[in-house]
C-alpha positions in Angstrom: -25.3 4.4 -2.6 -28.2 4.9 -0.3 -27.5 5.9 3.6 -28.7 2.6 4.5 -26.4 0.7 2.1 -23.6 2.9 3.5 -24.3 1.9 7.2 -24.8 -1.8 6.7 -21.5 -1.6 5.3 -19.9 0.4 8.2 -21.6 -2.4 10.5 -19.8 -4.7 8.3 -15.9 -3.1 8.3 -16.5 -2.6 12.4 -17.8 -6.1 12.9 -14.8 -7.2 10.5 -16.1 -9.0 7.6 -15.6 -6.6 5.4 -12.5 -5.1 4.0 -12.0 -2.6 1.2 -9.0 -0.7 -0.5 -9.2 2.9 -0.9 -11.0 3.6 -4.0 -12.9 0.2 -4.4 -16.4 -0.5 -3.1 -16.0 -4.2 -3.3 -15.9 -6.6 -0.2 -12.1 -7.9 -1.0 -12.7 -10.8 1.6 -15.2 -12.4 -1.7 -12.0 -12.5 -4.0 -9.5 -14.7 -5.1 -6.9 -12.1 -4.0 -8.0 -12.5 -0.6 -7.0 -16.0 -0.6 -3.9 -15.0 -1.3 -3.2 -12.9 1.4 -5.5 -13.5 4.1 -2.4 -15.4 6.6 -0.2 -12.8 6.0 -2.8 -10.5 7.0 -3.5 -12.4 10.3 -0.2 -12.1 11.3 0.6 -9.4 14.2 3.3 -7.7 12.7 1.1 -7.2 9.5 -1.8 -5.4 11.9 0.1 -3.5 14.2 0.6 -1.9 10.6 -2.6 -0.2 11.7 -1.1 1.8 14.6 1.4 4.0 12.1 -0.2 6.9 10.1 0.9 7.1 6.6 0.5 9.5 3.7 -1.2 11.6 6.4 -5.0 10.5 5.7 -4.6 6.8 6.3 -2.5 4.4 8.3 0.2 1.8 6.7 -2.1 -1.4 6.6 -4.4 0.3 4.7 -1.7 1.7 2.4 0.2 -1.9 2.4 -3.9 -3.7 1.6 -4.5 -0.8 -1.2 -1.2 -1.5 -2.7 -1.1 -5.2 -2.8 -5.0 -5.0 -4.2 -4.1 -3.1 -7.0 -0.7 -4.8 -7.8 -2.5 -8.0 -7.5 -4.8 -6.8 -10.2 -2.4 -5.1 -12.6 -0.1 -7.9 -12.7 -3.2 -10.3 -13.0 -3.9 -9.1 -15.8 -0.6 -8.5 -17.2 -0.4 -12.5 -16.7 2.8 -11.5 -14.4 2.9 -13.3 -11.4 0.3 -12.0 -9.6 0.3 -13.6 -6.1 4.0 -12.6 -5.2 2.6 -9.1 -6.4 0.4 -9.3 -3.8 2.3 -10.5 -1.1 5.0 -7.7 -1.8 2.5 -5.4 -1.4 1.6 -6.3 1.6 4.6 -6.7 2.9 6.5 -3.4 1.0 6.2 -0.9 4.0 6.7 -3.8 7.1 8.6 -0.9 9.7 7.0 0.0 13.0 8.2 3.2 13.4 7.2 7.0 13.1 8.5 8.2 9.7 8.3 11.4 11.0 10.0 10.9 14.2 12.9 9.1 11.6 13.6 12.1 9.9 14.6 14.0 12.8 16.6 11.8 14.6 18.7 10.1 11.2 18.5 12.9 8.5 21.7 11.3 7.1 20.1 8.3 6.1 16.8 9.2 4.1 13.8 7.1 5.2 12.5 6.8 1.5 15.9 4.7 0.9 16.3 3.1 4.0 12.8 1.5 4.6 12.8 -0.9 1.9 15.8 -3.0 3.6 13.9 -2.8 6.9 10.7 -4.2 5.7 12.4 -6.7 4.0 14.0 -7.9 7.2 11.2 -8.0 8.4 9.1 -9.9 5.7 12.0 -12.7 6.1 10.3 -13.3 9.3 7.1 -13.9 7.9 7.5 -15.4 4.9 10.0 -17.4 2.8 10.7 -14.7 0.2 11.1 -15.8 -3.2 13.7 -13.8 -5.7 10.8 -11.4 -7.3 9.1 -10.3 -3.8 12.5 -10.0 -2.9 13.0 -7.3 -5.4 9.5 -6.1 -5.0 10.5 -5.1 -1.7 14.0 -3.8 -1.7 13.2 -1.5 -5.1 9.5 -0.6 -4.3 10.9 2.8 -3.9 13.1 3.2 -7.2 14.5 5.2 -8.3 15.2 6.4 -5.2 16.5 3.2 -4.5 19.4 1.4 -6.5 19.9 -0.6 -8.7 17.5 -1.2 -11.0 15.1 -3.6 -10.6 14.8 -7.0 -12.6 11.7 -8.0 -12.8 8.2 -6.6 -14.3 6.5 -6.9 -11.4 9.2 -4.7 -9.2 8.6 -1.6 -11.6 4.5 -2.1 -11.5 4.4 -2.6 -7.8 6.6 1.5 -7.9 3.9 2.5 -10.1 1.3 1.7 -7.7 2.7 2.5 -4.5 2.9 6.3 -5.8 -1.1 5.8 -7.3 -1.7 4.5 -3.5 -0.3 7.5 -1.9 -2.3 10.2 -4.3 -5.2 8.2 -4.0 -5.0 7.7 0.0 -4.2 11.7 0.2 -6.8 12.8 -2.3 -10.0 10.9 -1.8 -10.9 11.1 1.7 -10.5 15.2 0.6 -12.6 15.8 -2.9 -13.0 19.3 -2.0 -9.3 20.0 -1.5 -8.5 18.5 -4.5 -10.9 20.4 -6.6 -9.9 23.9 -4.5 -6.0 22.3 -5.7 -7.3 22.1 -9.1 -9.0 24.8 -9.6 -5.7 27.0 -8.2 -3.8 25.2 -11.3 -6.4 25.9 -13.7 -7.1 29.6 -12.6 -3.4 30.4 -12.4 -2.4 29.0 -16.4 -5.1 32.0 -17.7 
């Protein structure tokens, strides 16, 4: 990509008509996926999302956007039911407060199993849930989370939220990651 490719495109994101997903150089406000999403991502609640760091090299509405993106696609393909996949995403991680701060102040209660039930409180508010984002939701974080969940989409959308959080940590940092890999590699010889 040329320097002047990359700055029309940074015009673009700044001036907000374009939005991306971590990993993918395509405009998502030209696909059918935004269609699906693009009230929910209107909605205050969804961009204060924006104000909350997560997985330390991005904030939460990009990590809820990357996630619903590539659920979306898997289950898309997958002929699953692809637009509550999407939603769900969107929705999985809807909690306005510091994780960090959490963890300190409630250690009893682990934030990886109680979040779910908060953003799904909140989501009510937004939407009217139907039984899969429901699941979706609740279970994004299985196992760590019980019971199991019951639907196809519910175990793709774990899948993805953990390829999110590699993704979101690792690509903004490919010389760490090669350094990481290079540490795994030198140390098996």
């Amino acid at each position: 990509m040329t320097k002047a490719r990359k700055a029309e495109i940074k015009r673009l994101i700044d001036a907000g008509e374009w939005i991306h997903v971590t990993g993918s150089r395509k405009n998502i406000k030209q696909t059918e996926f935004y269609l699906v999403i693009s009230g929910l991502l209107e909605e205050d609640a969804v961009q204060e999302l924006s104000d909350y760091r997560h997985h330390k090299m991005t904030n939460r509405l990009q990590h809820c956007l990357n996630v619903s993106y590539y659920n979306y696609r898997i289950c898309r393909v997958l002929r699953l039911d692809a637009d509550s996949a999407a939603r769900a995403g969107l929705l999985h991680d809807l909690y306005h407060y510091d994780t960090a701060r959490y963890s300190k102040t409630s250690p009893a209660i682990r934030h990886s199993k109680y979040h779910p039930m908060v953003a799904a409180e909140a989501a009510e508010h937004l939407i009217e849930m139907n039984p899969r984002e429901r699941d979706m939701i609740e279970k994004h974080m299985w196992p760590v989370t019980k019971p199991v969940p019951k639907y196809a989409e519910t175990y793709i959308i774990t899948l993805v939220d953990k390829y999110c959080a590699v993704i979101e940590y690792l690509a903004p940092q490919p010389a760490r990651f090669c350094r990481w890999v290079r540490n795994r590699v030198g140390s098996r010889k």
